[in-house]
C-alpha positions as a Markdown table, in Angstrom:
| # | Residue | x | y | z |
|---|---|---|---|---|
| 1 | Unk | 87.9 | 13.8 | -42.4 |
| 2 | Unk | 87.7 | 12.8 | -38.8 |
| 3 | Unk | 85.2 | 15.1 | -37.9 |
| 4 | Unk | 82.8 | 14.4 | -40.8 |
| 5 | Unk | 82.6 | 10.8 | -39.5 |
| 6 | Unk | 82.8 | 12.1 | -35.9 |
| 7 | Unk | 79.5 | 14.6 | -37.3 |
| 8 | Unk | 77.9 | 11.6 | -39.5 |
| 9 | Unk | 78.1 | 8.9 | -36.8 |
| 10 | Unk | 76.3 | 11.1 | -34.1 |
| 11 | Unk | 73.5 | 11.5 | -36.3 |
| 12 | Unk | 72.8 | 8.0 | -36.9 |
| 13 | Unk | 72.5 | 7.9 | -33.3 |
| 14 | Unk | 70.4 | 10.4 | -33.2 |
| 15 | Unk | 68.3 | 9.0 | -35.4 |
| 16 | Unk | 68.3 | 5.8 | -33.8 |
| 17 | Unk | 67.7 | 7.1 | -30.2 |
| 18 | Unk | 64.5 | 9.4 | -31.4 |
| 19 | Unk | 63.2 | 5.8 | -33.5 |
| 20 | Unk | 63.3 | 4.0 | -30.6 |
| 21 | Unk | 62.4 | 6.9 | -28.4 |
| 22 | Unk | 58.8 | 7.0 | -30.7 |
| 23 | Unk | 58.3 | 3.8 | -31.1 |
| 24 | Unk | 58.4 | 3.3 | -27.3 |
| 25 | Unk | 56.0 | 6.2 | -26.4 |
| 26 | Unk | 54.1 | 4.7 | -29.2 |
| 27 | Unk | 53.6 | 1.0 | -27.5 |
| 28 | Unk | 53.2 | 2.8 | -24.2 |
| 29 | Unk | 50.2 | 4.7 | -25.1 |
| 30 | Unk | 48.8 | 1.7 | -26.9 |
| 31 | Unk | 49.2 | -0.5 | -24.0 |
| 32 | Unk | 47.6 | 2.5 | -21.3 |
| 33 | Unk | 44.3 | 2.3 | -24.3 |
| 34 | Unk | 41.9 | 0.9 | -21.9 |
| 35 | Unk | 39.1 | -0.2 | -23.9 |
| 36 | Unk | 35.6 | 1.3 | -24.2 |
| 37 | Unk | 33.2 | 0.4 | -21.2 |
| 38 | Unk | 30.4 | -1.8 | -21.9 |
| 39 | Unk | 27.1 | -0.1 | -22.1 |
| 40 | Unk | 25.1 | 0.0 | -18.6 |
| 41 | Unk | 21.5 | -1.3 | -18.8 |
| 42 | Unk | 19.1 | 1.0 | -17.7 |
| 43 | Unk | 17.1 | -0.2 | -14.8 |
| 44 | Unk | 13.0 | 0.6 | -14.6 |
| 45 | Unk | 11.5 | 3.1 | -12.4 |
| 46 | Unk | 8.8 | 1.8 | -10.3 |
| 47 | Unk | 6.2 | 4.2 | -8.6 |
| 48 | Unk | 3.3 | 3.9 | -6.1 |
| 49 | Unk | -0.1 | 5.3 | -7.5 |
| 50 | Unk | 0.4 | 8.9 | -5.6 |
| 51 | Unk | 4.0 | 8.8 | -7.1 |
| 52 | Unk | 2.8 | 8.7 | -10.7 |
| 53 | Unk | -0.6 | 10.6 | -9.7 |
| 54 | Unk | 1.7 | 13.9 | -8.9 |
| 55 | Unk | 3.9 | 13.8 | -11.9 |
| 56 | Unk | 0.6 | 13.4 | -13.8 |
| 57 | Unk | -1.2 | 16.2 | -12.3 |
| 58 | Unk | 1.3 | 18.6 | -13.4 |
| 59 | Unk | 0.9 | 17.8 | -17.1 |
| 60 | Unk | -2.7 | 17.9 | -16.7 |
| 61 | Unk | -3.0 | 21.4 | -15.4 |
| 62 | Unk | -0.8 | 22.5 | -18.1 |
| 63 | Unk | -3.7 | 20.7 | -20.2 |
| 64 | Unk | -6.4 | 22.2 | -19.0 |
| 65 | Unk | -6.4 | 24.5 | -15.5 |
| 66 | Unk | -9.6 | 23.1 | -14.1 |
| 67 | Unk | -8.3 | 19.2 | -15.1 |
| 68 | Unk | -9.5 | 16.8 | -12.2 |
| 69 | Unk | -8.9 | 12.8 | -12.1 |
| 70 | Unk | -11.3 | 10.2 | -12.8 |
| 71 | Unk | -9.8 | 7.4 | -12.9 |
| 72 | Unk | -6.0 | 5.9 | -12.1 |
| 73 | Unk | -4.6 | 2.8 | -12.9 |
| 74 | Unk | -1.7 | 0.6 | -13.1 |
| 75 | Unk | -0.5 | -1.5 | -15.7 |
| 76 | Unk | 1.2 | -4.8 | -15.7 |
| 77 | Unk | 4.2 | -5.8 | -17.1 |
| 78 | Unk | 7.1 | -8.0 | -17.1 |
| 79 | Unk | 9.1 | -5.8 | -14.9 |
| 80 | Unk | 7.0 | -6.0 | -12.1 |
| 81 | Unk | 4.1 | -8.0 | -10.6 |
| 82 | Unk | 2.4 | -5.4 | -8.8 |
| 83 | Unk | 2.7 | -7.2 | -5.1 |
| 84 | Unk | 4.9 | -3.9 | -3.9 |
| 85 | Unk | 1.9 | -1.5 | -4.4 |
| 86 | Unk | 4.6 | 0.0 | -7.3 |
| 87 | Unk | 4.6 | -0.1 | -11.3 |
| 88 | Unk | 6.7 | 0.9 | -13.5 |
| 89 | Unk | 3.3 | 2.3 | -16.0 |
| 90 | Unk | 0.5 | 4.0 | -14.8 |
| 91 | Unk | -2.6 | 5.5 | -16.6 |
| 92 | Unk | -4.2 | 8.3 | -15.5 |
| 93 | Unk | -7.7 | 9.9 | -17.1 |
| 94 | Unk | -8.3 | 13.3 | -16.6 |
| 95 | Unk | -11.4 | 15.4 | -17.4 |
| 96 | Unk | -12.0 | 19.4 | -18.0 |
| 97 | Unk | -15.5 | 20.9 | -17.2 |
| 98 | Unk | -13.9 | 24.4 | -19.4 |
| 99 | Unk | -12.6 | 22.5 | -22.5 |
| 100 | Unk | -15.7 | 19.7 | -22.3 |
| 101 | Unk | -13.3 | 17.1 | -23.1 |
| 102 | Unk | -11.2 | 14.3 | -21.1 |
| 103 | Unk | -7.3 | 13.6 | -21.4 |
| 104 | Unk | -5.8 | 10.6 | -21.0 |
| 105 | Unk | -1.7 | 10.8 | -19.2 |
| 106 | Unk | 0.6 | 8.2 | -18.6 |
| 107 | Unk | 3.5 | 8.1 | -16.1 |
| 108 | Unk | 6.1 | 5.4 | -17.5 |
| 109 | Unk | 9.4 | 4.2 | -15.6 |
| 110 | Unk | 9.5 | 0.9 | -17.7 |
| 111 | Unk | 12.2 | 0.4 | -20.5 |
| 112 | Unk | 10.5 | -2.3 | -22.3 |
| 113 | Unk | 10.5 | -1.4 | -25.8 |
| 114 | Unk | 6.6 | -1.7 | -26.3 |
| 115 | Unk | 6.5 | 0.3 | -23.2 |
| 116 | Unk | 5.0 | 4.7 | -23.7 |
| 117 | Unk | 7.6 | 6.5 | -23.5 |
| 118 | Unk | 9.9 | 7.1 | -20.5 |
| 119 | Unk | 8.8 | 10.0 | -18.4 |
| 120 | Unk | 5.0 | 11.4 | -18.2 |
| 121 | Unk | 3.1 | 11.5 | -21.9 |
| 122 | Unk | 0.0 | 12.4 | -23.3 |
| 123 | Unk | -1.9 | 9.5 | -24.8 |
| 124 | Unk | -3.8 | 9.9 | -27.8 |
| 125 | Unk | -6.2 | 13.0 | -28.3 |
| 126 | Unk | -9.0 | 13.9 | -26.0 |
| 127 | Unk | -12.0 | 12.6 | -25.4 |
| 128 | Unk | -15.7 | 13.0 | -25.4 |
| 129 | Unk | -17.0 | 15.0 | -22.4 |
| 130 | Unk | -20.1 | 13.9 | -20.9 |
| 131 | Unk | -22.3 | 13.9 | -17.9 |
| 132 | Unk | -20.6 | 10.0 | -16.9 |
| 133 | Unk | -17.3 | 11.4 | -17.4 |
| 134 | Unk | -18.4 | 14.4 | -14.7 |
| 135 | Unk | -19.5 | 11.9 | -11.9 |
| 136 | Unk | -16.1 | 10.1 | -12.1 |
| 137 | Unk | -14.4 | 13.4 | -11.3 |
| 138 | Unk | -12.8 | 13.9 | -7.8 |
| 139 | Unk | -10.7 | 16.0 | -6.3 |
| 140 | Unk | -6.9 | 15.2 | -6.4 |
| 141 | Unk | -6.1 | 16.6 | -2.6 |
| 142 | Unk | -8.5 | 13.5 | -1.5 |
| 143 | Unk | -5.8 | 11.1 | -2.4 |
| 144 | Unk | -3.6 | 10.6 | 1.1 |
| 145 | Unk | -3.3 | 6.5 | 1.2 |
| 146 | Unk | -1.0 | 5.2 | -1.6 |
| 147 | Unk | -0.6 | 2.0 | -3.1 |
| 148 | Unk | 1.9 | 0.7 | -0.7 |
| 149 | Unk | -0.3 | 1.4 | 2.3 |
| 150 | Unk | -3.4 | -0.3 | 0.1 |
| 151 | Unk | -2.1 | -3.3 | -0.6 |
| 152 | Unk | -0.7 | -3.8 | 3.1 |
| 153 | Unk | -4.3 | -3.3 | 4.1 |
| 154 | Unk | -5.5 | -5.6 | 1.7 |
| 155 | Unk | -3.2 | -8.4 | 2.4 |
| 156 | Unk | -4.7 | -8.4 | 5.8 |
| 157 | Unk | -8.3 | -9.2 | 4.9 |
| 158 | Unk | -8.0 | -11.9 | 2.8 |
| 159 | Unk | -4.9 | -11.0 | 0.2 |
| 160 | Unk | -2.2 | -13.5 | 2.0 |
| 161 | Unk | -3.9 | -16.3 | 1.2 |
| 162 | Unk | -4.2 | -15.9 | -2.0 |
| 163 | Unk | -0.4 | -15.2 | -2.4 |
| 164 | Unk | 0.4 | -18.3 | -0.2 |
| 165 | Unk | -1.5 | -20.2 | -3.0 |
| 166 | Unk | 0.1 | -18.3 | -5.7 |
| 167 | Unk | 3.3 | -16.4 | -5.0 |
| 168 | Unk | 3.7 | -14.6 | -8.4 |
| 169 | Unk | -0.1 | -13.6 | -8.0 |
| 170 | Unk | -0.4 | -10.5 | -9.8 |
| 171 | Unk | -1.9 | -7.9 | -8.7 |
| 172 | Unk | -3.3 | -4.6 | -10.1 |
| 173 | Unk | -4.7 | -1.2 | -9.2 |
| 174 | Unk | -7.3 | 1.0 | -10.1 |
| 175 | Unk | -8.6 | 4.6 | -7.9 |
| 176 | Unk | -12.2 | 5.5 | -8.7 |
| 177 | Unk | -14.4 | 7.6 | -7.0 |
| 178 | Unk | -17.2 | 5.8 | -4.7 |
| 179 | Unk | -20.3 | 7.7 | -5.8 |
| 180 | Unk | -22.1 | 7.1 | -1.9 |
| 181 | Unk | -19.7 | 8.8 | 0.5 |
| 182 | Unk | -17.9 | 10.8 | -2.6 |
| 183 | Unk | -14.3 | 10.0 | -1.6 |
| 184 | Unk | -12.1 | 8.1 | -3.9 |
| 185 | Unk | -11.2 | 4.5 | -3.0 |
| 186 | Unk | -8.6 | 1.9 | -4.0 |
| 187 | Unk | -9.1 | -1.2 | -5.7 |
| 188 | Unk | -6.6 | -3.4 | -5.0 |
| 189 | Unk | -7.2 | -6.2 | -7.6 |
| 190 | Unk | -5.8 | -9.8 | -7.3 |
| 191 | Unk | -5.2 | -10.8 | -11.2 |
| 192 | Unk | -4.3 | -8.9 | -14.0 |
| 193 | Unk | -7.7 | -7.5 | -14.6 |
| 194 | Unk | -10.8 | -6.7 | -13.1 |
| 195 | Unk | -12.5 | -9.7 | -14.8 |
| 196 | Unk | -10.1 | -12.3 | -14.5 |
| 197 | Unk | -9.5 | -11.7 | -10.5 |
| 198 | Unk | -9.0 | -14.1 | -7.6 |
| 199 | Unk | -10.2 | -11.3 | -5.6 |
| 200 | Unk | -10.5 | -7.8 | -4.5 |
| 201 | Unk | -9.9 | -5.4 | -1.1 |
| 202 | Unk | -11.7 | -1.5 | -1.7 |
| 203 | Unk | -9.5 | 0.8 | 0.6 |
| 204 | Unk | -10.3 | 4.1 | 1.3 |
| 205 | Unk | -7.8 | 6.8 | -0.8 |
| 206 | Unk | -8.1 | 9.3 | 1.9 |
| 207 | Unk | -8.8 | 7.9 | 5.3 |
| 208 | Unk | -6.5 | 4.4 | 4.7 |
| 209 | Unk | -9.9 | 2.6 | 6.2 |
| 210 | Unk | -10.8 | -1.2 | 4.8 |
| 211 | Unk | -14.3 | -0.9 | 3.2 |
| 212 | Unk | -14.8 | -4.3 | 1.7 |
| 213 | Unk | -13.0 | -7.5 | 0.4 |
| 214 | Unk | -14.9 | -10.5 | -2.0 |
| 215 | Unk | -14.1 | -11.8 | -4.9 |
Protein backbone atom coordinates (compact mmCIF):
# COMPACT_ATOMS: atom_id res chain seq x y z
CA UNK A 1 0.00 0.00 0.00
CA UNK A 2 3.14 1.98 0.65
CA UNK A 3 4.31 1.76 -2.64
CA UNK A 4 1.13 2.80 -4.41
CA UNK A 5 1.32 6.10 -2.50
CA UNK A 6 5.17 6.01 -2.88
CA UNK A 7 4.11 5.42 -7.09
CA UNK A 8 0.98 8.04 -6.83
CA UNK A 9 2.89 10.87 -5.02
CA UNK A 10 5.88 10.85 -7.55
CA UNK A 11 3.52 11.49 -10.28
CA UNK A 12 1.90 14.37 -8.98
CA UNK A 13 5.32 15.73 -8.90
CA UNK A 14 5.91 14.90 -12.00
CA UNK A 15 3.10 16.53 -13.15
CA UNK A 16 3.76 19.44 -11.24
CA UNK A 17 7.50 19.84 -12.24
CA UNK A 18 6.68 19.44 -16.28
CA UNK A 19 3.47 22.32 -15.49
CA UNK A 20 5.77 24.60 -14.25
CA UNK A 21 8.52 23.44 -16.41
CA UNK A 22 6.01 24.67 -19.66
CA UNK A 23 4.67 27.35 -18.30
CA UNK A 24 8.13 28.79 -17.63
CA UNK A 25 9.62 28.04 -21.20
CA UNK A 26 6.25 29.46 -22.12
CA UNK A 27 6.77 33.14 -20.45
CA UNK A 28 10.41 32.93 -21.54
CA UNK A 29 9.69 32.77 -25.08
CA UNK A 30 7.05 35.45 -24.76
CA UNK A 31 9.22 37.73 -22.96
CA UNK A 32 12.46 37.03 -25.79
CA UNK A 33 9.20 38.12 -28.62
CA UNK A 34 10.76 41.20 -29.68
CA UNK A 35 8.25 43.11 -31.54
CA UNK A 36 8.02 43.76 -35.30
CA UNK A 37 10.36 46.60 -36.64
CA UNK A 38 8.78 49.65 -37.76
CA UNK A 39 8.67 50.10 -41.45
CA UNK A 40 11.82 52.05 -42.94
CA UNK A 41 10.86 55.06 -45.25
CA UNK A 42 12.24 54.84 -48.42
CA UNK A 43 14.52 57.71 -49.23
CA UNK A 44 14.48 59.47 -53.07
CA UNK A 45 17.07 58.94 -55.50
CA UNK A 46 18.41 62.07 -56.95
CA UNK A 47 20.41 62.02 -60.28
CA UNK A 48 22.35 64.60 -62.41
CA UNK A 49 21.06 64.94 -66.08
CA UNK A 50 23.97 62.42 -67.49
CA UNK A 51 22.93 60.07 -64.61
CA UNK A 52 19.32 59.78 -65.69
CA UNK A 53 20.44 60.46 -69.52
CA UNK A 54 22.37 56.89 -69.44
CA UNK A 55 19.69 54.85 -67.73
CA UNK A 56 17.38 56.35 -70.37
CA UNK A 57 19.44 55.62 -73.37
CA UNK A 58 19.35 52.01 -72.61
CA UNK A 59 15.51 51.83 -72.80
CA UNK A 60 15.53 53.78 -75.80
CA UNK A 61 17.74 51.63 -77.88
CA UNK A 62 15.76 48.71 -76.89
CA UNK A 63 12.83 51.12 -78.44
CA UNK A 64 14.12 51.72 -81.41
CA UNK A 65 18.13 50.99 -82.42
CA UNK A 66 18.68 54.27 -84.23
CA UNK A 67 16.80 56.30 -81.11
CA UNK A 68 18.73 59.64 -80.52
CA UNK A 69 17.84 62.48 -77.80
CA UNK A 70 16.18 65.73 -78.44
CA UNK A 71 15.49 67.01 -75.66
CA UNK A 72 16.15 66.35 -71.66
CA UNK A 73 14.74 67.80 -68.73
CA UNK A 74 14.21 67.90 -65.19
CA UNK A 75 11.29 68.10 -63.21
CA UNK A 76 10.53 69.77 -59.96
CA UNK A 77 9.28 68.55 -56.99
CA UNK A 78 8.98 68.68 -53.34
CA UNK A 79 11.88 66.51 -52.77
CA UNK A 80 14.30 68.59 -54.17
CA UNK A 81 14.88 72.22 -55.40
CA UNK A 82 17.16 71.60 -58.16
CA UNK A 83 20.15 73.90 -56.65
CA UNK A 84 22.47 70.50 -56.56
CA UNK A 85 22.37 70.12 -60.42
CA UNK A 86 20.35 66.60 -59.23
CA UNK A 87 16.45 65.53 -59.38
CA UNK A 88 14.85 62.93 -58.39
CA UNK A 89 12.54 62.96 -62.16
CA UNK A 90 13.83 63.54 -65.35
CA UNK A 91 12.15 63.44 -68.83
CA UNK A 92 13.83 62.52 -71.64
CA UNK A 93 12.31 62.67 -75.50
CA UNK A 94 13.70 60.41 -77.89
CA UNK A 95 13.23 60.29 -81.73
CA UNK A 96 13.68 57.36 -84.45
CA UNK A 97 14.45 58.30 -88.16
CA UNK A 98 13.53 54.00 -88.83
CA UNK A 99 10.23 53.90 -86.92
CA UNK A 100 9.27 57.88 -87.97
CA UNK A 101 8.06 58.31 -84.56
CA UNK A 102 9.35 60.00 -81.17
CA UNK A 103 9.33 58.26 -77.59
CA UNK A 104 9.04 59.89 -74.63
CA UNK A 105 11.32 58.07 -71.21
CA UNK A 106 11.40 59.04 -67.83
CA UNK A 107 14.07 58.28 -65.21
CA UNK A 108 12.27 58.52 -61.61
CA UNK A 109 14.12 58.23 -58.11
CA UNK A 110 11.18 60.17 -56.30
CA UNK A 111 8.70 58.26 -53.95
CA UNK A 112 6.03 60.83 -54.02
CA UNK A 113 2.92 58.99 -54.73
CA UNK A 114 1.92 61.24 -57.82
CA UNK A 115 5.45 60.65 -58.85
CA UNK A 116 6.05 57.93 -62.55
CA UNK A 117 7.02 55.07 -61.37
CA UNK A 118 10.31 54.26 -59.56
CA UNK A 119 12.98 53.17 -62.00
CA UNK A 120 13.15 54.28 -65.92
CA UNK A 121 9.47 54.10 -67.81
CA UNK A 122 8.05 54.71 -71.00
CA UNK A 123 5.56 57.53 -71.00
CA UNK A 124 2.56 57.41 -73.05
CA UNK A 125 2.73 56.11 -76.73
CA UNK A 126 4.83 57.64 -79.45
CA UNK A 127 4.72 60.42 -81.18
CA UNK A 128 4.47 62.16 -84.41
CA UNK A 129 7.70 62.17 -86.44
CA UNK A 130 8.48 65.15 -88.34
CA UNK A 131 11.03 67.31 -89.95
CA UNK A 132 11.13 69.73 -86.30
CA UNK A 133 11.47 66.63 -84.36
CA UNK A 134 14.71 65.63 -86.76
CA UNK A 135 16.57 69.10 -86.08
CA UNK A 136 16.26 68.58 -82.35
CA UNK A 137 18.16 65.30 -82.65
CA UNK A 138 21.76 65.05 -81.42
CA UNK A 139 24.05 62.75 -80.74
CA UNK A 140 24.12 61.26 -77.11
CA UNK A 141 28.20 60.79 -76.96
CA UNK A 142 28.15 64.90 -77.22
CA UNK A 143 26.93 64.97 -73.69
CA UNK A 144 30.35 65.23 -71.36
CA UNK A 145 29.37 68.32 -68.84
CA UNK A 146 26.57 67.28 -66.42
CA UNK A 147 24.32 69.12 -64.42
CA UNK A 148 26.50 69.45 -61.39
CA UNK A 149 29.32 71.03 -63.46
CA UNK A 150 26.35 73.33 -65.20
CA UNK A 151 25.01 74.85 -62.47
CA UNK A 152 28.59 75.56 -60.84
CA UNK A 153 29.25 77.40 -64.04
CA UNK A 154 26.17 79.14 -63.92
CA UNK A 155 26.29 80.34 -60.39
CA UNK A 156 29.41 82.13 -61.43
CA UNK A 157 27.93 84.44 -64.09
CA UNK A 158 25.20 85.73 -62.44
CA UNK A 159 23.31 82.60 -60.59
CA UNK A 160 24.65 83.67 -56.82
CA UNK A 161 22.87 86.51 -56.71
CA UNK A 162 19.88 85.44 -57.36
CA UNK A 163 20.18 82.77 -54.65
CA UNK A 164 21.50 85.34 -52.13
CA UNK A 165 18.07 87.05 -52.82
CA UNK A 166 16.18 83.95 -52.73
CA UNK A 167 17.75 80.86 -51.09
CA UNK A 168 15.03 78.26 -51.99
CA UNK A 169 15.32 79.62 -55.62
CA UNK A 170 14.44 76.84 -57.77
CA UNK A 171 16.06 75.95 -60.36
CA UNK A 172 15.47 73.69 -63.48
CA UNK A 173 17.09 72.08 -66.39
CA UNK A 174 16.61 71.55 -69.84
CA UNK A 175 19.50 70.03 -72.73
CA UNK A 176 18.61 71.05 -76.30
CA UNK A 177 20.56 71.07 -79.20
CA UNK A 178 21.94 74.72 -80.33
CA UNK A 179 21.07 74.60 -84.02
CA UNK A 180 24.47 77.18 -84.98
CA UNK A 181 27.46 75.23 -83.73
CA UNK A 182 25.32 71.79 -83.56
CA UNK A 183 26.43 70.74 -80.12
CA UNK A 184 23.91 70.36 -77.37
CA UNK A 185 23.95 72.98 -74.60
CA UNK A 186 22.52 73.33 -71.03
CA UNK A 187 19.95 75.56 -69.84
CA UNK A 188 20.32 76.08 -66.46
CA UNK A 189 16.96 77.79 -65.60
CA UNK A 190 16.44 79.99 -62.41
CA UNK A 191 12.47 79.33 -61.67
CA UNK A 192 10.47 76.47 -62.10
CA UNK A 193 9.84 77.09 -65.77
CA UNK A 194 11.14 78.61 -68.68
CA UNK A 195 8.53 81.30 -68.56
CA UNK A 196 8.37 82.19 -65.08
CA UNK A 197 12.36 82.58 -64.66
CA UNK A 198 14.55 85.02 -62.76
CA UNK A 199 17.06 84.05 -65.15
CA UNK A 200 19.13 81.77 -67.27
CA UNK A 201 23.11 80.62 -67.85
CA UNK A 202 23.38 78.32 -71.56
CA UNK A 203 26.48 75.99 -70.91
CA UNK A 204 27.94 74.10 -73.30
CA UNK A 205 27.06 69.96 -72.85
CA UNK A 206 30.29 68.97 -74.33
CA UNK A 207 33.10 71.40 -73.89
CA UNK A 208 31.74 72.70 -70.11
CA UNK A 209 32.24 76.50 -71.82
CA UNK A 210 29.79 79.49 -70.59
CA UNK A 211 27.95 80.69 -73.77
CA UNK A 212 25.57 83.20 -72.37
CA UNK A 213 23.57 84.34 -69.20
CA UNK A 214 20.26 87.00 -69.26
CA UNK A 215 17.25 86.76 -68.08
Amino acid sequence: MNLYRLLFAISLISVAILTVACSSSENKSASETTAPAAPMKKEPALYTGKQAFNQMTGLALKWSSDAQPARLESVLNSETNGQDGKSTVWRGYFVSPSRHATETIVCSGSRLPDAPPYGVSVEGGEGPYNAQSANLAFLGLLLKTDTDQAYKIAQEHGGEAILKKDPQQPITYVLLKEPKHNVPVWYVIYGASEKDRKGIGVINATTGAFVSAGK
